[in-house]
N, CA, C and O of each residue as an XYZ file, in Angstrom:
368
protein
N      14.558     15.272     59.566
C      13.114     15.240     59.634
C      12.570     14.909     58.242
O      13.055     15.378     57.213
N      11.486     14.031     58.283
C      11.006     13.588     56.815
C       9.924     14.162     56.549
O       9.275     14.613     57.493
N       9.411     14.308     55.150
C       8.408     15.218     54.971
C       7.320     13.743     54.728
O       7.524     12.529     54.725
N       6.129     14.610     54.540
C       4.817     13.822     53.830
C       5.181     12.411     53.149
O       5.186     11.238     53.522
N       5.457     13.050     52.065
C       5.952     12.312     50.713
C       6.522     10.998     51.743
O       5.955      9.940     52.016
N       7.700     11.458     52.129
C       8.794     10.177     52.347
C       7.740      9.405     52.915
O       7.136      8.529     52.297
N       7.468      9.821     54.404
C       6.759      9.042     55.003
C       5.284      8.038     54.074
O       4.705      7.013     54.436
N       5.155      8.623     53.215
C       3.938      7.597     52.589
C       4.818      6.228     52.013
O       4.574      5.023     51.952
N       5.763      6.941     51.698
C       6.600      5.870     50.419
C       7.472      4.730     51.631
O       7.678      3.571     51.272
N       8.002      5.280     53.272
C       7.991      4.318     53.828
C       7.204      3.335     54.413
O       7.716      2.274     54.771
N       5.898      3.585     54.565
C       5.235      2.899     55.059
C       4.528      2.102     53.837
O       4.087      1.004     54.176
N       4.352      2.431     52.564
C       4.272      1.716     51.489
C       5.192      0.755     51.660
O       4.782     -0.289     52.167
N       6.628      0.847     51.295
C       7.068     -0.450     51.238
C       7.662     -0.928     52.790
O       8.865     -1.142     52.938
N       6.783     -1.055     53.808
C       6.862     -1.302     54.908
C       5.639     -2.418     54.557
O       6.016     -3.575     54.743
N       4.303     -2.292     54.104
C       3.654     -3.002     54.126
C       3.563     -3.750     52.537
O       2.692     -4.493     52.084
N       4.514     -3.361     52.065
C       5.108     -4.670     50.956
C       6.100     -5.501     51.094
O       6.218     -6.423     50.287
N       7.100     -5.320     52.254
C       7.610     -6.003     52.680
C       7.414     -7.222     53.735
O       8.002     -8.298     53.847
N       6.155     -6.510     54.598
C       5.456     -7.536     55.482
C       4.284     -8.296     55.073
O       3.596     -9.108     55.691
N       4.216     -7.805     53.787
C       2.907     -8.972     53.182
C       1.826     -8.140     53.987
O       0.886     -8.852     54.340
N       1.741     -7.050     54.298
C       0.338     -6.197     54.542
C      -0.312     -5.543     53.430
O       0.509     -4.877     52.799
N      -1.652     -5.478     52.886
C      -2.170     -4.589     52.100
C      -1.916     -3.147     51.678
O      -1.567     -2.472     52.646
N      -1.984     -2.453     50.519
C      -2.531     -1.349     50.480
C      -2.791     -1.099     49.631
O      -2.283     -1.601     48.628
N      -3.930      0.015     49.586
C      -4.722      0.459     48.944
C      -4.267      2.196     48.116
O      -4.499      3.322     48.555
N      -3.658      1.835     46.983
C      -3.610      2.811     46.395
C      -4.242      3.726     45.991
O      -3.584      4.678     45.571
N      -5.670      3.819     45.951
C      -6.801      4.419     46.140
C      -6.797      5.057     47.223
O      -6.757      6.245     46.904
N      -6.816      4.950     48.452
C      -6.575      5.255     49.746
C      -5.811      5.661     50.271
O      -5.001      4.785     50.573
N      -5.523      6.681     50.639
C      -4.263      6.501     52.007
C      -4.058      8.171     52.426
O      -4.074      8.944     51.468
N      -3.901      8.658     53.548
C      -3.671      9.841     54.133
C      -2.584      9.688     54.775
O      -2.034      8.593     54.896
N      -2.025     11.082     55.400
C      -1.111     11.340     56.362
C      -1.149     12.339     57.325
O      -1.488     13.351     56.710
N      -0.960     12.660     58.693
C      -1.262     13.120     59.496
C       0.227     13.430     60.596
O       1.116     12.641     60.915
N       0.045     14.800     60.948
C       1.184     14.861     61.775
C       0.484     14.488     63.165
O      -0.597     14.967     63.508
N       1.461     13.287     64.165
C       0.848     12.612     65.510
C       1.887     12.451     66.395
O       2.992     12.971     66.239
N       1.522     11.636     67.469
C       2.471     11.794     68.370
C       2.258     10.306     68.533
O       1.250      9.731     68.122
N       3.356      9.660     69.213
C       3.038      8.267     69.841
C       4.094      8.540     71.379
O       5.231      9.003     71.295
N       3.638      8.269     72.305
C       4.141      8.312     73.363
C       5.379      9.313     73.801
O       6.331      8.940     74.485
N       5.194     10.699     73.270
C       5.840     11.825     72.926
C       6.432     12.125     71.657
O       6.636     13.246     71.192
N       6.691     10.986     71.132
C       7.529     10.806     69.792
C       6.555     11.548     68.723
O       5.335     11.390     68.712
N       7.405     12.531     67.664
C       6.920     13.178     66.570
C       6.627     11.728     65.827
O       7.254     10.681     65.992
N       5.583     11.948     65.028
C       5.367     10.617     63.865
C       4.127     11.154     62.962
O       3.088     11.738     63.269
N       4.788     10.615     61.431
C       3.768     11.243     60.364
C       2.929      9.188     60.704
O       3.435      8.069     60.781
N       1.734      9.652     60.783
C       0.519      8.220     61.316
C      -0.137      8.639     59.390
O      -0.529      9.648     58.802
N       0.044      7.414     59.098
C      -0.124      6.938     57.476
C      -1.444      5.985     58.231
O      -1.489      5.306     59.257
N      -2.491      6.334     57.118
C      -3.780      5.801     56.912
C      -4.210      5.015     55.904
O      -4.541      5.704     54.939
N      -4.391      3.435     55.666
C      -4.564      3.420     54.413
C      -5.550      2.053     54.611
O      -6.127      2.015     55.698
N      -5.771      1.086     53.814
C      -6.760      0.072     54.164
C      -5.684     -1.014     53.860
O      -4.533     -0.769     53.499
N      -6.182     -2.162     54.043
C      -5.380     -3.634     54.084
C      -5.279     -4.526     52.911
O      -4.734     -5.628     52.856
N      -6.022     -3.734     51.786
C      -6.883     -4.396     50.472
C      -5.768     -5.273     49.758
O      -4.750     -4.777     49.275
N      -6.032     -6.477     49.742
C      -5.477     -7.356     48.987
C      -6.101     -7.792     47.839
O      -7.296     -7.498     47.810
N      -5.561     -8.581     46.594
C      -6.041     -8.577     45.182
C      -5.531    -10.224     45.085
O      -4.517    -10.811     45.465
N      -6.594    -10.583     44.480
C      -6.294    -12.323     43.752
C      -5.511    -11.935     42.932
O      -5.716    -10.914     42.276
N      -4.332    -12.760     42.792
C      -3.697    -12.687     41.626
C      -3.875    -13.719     40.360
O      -3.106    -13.883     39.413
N      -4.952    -14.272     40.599
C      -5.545    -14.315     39.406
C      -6.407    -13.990     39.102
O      -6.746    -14.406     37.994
N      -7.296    -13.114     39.768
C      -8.518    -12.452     39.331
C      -8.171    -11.228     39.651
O      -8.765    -10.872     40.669
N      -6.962     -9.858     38.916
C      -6.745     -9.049     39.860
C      -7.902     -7.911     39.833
O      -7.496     -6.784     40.117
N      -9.136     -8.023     39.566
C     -10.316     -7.431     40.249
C     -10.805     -7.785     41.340
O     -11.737     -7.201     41.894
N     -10.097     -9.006     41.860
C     -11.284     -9.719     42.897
C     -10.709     -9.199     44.098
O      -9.501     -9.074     43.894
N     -10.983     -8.872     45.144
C     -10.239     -8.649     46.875
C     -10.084    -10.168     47.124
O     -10.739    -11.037     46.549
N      -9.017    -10.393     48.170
C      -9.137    -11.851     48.911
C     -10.047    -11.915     49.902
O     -10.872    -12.817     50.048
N      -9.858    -10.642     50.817
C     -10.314    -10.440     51.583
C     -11.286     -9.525     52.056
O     -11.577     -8.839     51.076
N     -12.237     -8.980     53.475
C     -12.752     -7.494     52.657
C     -11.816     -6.908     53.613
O     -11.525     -7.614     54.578
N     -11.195     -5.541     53.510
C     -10.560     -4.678     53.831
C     -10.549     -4.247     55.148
O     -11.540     -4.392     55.863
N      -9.631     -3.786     55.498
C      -9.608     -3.352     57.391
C      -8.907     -2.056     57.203
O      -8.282     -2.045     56.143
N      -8.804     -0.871     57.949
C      -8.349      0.176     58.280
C      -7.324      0.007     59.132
O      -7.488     -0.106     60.347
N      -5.812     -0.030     58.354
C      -4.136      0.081     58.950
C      -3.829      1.238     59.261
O      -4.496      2.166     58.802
N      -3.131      1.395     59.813
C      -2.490      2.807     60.635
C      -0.941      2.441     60.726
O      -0.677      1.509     61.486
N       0.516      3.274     59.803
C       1.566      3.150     60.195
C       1.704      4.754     60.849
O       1.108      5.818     60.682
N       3.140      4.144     61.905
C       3.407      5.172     62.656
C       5.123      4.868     62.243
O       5.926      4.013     62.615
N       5.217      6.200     61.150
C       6.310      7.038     60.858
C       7.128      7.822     61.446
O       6.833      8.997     61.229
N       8.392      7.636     62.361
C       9.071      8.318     63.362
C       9.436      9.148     62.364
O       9.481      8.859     61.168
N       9.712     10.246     62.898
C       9.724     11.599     62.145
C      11.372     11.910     61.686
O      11.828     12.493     60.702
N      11.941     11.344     62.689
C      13.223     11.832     63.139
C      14.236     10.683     62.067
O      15.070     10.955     61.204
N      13.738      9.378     62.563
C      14.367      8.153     61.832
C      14.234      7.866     60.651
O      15.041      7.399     59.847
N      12.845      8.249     60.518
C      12.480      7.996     59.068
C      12.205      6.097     58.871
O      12.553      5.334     57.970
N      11.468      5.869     60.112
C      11.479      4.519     59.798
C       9.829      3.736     60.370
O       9.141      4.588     60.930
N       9.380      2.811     60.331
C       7.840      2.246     60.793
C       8.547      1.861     62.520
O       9.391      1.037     62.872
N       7.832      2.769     63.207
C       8.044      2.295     64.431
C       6.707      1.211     65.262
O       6.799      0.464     66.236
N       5.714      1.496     64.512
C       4.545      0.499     64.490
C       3.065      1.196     63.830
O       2.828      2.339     63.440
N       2.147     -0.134     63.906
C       1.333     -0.347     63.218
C       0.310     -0.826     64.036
O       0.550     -1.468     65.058
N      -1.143     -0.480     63.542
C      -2.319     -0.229     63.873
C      -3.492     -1.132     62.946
O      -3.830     -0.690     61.848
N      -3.887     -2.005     63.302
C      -5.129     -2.428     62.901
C      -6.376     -2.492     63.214
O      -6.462     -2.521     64.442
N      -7.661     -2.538     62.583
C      -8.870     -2.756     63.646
C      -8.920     -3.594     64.692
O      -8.553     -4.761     64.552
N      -9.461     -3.037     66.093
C      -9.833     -3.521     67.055
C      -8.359     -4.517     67.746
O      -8.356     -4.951     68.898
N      -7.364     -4.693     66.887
C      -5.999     -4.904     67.183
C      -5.150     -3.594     68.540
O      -5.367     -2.385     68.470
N      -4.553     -4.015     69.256
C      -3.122     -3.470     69.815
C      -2.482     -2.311     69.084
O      -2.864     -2.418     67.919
N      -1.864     -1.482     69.175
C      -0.932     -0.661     68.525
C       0.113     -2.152     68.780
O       0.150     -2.694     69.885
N       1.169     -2.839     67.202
C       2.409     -3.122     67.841
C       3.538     -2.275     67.366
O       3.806     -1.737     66.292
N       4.224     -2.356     68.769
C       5.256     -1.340     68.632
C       6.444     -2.452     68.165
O       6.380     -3.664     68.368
N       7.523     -1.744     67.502
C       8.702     -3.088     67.053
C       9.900     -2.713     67.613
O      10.936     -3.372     67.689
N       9.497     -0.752     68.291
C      10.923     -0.614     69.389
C      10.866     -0.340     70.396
O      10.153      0.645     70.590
N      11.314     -0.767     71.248
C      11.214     -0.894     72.876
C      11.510      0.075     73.801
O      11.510     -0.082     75.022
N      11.780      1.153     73.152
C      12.279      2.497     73.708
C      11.692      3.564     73.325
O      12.176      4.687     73.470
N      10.148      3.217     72.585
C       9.316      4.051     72.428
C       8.167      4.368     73.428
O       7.352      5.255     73.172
């Protein structure tokens, strides 16, 4: 079982690996459920930075949601505005 901590730091580089935002300023964690499944649900925004202006946003920001299986310790899916939950395992 993973605590807080882990779960932030996977879903951090969950969405540095997929080229998703985040907002280091931002971000919560929450104990949830997804379709019975234990999962720490990570809150954070989508905020991307020019890299050459790194004050500037590219974009303006959206409210992400990862879902942290508790057990695996891994992103079983992800949440965007007005988006789908996608799930990435099929036995959830």
């Amino acid at each position: 079982m993973i605590n807080e901590k882990e779960a932030i730091e996977i879903a951090k580089s969950f969405a540095r690996d997929n080229r998703y935002g985040w907002d280091e300023s931002f971000y919560q964690a929450k104990m949830d459920s997804i379709d019975g499944k234990s999962v720490w649900l990570i809150s954070t925004l989508d905020i991307k930075y020019s890299k050459e202006l790194p004050w500037m946003m590219e974009e303006m920001p959206n409210p992400i949601h990862y879902f942290i299986d508790m057990s695996l310790g891994e992103c079983i899916a992800v949440k965007g505005r007005g988006d789908g939950t996608v799930r990435f395992k099929r036995n959830i």
